[in-house]
N, C-alpha and C positions, 0 to 999 in steps of 0.2 A: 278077511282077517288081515290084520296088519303084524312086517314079519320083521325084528330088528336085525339089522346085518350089525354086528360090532367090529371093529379091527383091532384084534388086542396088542397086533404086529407095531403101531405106533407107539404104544404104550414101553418100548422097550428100550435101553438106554441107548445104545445106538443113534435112534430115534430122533432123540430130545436134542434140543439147538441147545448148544455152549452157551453158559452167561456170560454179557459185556462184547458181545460182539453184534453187530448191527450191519445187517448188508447197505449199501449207496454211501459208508461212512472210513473205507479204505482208502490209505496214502496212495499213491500215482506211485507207481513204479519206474526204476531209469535213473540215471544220475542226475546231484543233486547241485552241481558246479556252476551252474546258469544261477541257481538263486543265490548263492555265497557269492560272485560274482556282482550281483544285484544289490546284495548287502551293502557289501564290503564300498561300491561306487555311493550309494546313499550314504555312506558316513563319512568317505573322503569328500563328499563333492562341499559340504559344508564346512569341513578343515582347508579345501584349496580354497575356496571362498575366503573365507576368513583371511588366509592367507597373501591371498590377492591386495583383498586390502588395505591391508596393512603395509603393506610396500607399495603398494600407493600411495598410501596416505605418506612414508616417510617421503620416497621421492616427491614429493609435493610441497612436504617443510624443506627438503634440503633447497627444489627450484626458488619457493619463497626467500631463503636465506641469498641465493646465488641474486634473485634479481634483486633484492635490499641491498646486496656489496655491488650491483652493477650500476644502481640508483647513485650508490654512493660516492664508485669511483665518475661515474661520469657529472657530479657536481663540480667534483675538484677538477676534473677534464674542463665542463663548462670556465670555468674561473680561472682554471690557466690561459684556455682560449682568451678568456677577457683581460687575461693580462696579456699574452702576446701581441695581441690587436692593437691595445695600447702605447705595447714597446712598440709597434711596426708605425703607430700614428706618429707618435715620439719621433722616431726616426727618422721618418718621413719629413716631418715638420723641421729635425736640425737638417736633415738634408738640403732641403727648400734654401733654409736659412743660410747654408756652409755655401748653397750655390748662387745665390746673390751674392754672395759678400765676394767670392770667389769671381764671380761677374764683373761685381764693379772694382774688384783690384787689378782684373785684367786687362779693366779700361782707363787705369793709369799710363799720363802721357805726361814723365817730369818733363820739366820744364827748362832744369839745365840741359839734358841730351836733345830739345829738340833747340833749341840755341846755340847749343856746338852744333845740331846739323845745318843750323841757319850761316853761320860763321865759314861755315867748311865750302859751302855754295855758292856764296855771297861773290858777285865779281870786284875786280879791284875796283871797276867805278861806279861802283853803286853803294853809297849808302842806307843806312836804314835809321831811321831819327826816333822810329817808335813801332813798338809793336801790341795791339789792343786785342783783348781778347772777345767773342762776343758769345753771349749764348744761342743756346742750339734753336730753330726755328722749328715751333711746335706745325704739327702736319693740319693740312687744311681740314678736316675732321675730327678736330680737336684732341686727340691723340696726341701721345708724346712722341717726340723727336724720334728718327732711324737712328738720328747722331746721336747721341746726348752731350757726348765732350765740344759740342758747337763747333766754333772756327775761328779762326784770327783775321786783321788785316795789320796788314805791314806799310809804314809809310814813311820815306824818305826821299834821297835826291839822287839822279842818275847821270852820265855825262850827255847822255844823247836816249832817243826812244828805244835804239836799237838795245842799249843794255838794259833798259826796262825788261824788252823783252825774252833778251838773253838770261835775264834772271828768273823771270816765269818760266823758262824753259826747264831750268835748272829746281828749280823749287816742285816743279810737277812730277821732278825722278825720286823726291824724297817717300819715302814708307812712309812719315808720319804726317804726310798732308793727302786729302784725297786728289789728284793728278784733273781728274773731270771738273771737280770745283774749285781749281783754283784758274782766277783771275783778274785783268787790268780791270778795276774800275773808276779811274782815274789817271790821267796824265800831263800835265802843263808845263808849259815853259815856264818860269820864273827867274829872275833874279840871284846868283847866286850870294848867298849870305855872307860875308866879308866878317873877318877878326873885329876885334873893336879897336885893335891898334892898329891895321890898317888904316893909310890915309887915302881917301876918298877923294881929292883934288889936289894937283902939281902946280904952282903959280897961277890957282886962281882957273885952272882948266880941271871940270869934273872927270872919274876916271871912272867906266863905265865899270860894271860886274859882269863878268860871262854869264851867260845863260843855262842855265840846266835844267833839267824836267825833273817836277815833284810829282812823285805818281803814291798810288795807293794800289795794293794786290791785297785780295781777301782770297782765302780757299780755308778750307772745311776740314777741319783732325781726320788723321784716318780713324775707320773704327777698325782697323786690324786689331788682332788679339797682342796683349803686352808680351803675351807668350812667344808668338810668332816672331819678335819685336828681336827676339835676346841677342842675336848678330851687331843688329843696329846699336843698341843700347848698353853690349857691352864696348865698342867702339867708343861708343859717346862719352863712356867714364861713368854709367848708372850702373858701380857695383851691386849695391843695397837691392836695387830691385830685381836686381837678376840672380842675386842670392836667393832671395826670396820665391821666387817662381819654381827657381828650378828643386829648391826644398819641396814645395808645393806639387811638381810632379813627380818626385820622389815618392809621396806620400799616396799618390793616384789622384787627389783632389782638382788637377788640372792634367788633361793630357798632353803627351809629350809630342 
């Protein structure tokens, strides 16, 4: 026979499970600070983002703006550069110009002071009947002259050869001849030339002409500077040009 065992002891309230409560479905116990923590970085981290960006982004328009004014200033930099260059060409070029011209005033050689210094040297017995000027002898490679104011020759009559040469002596101490190139290139006896009122025969007896030597001397313009000149030149009586020079190194256009 079969024997029912019953337990009426569970039947009792005690017993009986609470409703709404479910065991494996309990909160974790301990603080709660790690997850608020967790939160709190999940919703800033999309605020610093944002944040980031956005000042990026401005500093991005401001560098854009900065390099558009650097574009701009350095056009006008360009364009001043291009005018400077110009002024300096400019300059350059009246320089060039101011120094030629300055060149070739400095190789003025009047012509009265070097005739007073012909006069001042000339001895008692030597005349001078003509003085020819000649141009400058271009160089054997077809080049312009070292010279360019060329050279003279001088010709007239002397009483003897010795003052021919006593006067080449003298003409080679001048500044405004070169001293190495000047020389006799010519000298003879001839005849000296008589007055026209001069009588020529005494009863009929010819009356002979003394003799003197007609020579020619050529030598070559110094090329000293006009500058270097101003001793000489004021000597000679060439005010005007020694005004003018020494205005000129006044001004620095010629050195002193």
């Amino acid at each position: 026979m079969y024997s029912l065992d019953i337990n009426f002891l569970k039947d009792r309230p005690i017993y009986q499970e609470k409703p709404g409560k479910k065991p494996g479905n309990k909160l974790p116990s301990g603080s709660l600070t790690p997850i608020y923590i967790g939160v709190t970085l999940g919703l800033c981290l999309p605020v610093f983002v944002a944040t980031g960006w956005w000042i990026l982004q401005a500093k991005n328009s401001e560098l854009e703006q900065n390099i558009a004014q650097l574009d701009q200033e350095n056009k006008k930099l360009d364009a001043e550069i291009g005018n400077i260059n110009k002024i300096r060409e400019e300059t350059k070029k009246i320089k060039a110009e101011t120094q030629s011209l300055v060149t070739v005033f400095d190789q003025i050689r009047p012509w009265s002071a070097m005739l007073q210094d012909l006069r001042d040297r000339i001895p008692a017995t030597v005349q001078i009947s003509n003085i020819k000027q000649i141009p400058p002898t271009p160089a054997a490679d077809g080049k312009p002259s070292n010279n360019p104011a060329g050279g003279i020759v001088i010709n007239g009559l002397a009483r003897s050869f010795n003052d021919v040469n006593d006067f080449l002596l003298v003409l080679q101490q001048s500044r405004f001849l070169k001293s190495s190139e000047s020389k006799i290139i010519s000298a003879n006896l001839v005849d000296a030339p008589l007055p026209p009122t001069t009588k020529t025969s005494t009863n009929n007896i010819p009356i002979k002409p003394p003799q003197v030597v007609n020579y020619s001397i050529q030598s070559s313009l110094s090329d000293v500077p006009a500058s270097e000149l101003i001793r000489e030149l004021e000597q000679k009586g060439t005010v005007g040009l020694v005004t003018r020079i020494r205005s000129m190194q006044q001004i620095g256009v010629i050195p002193k």
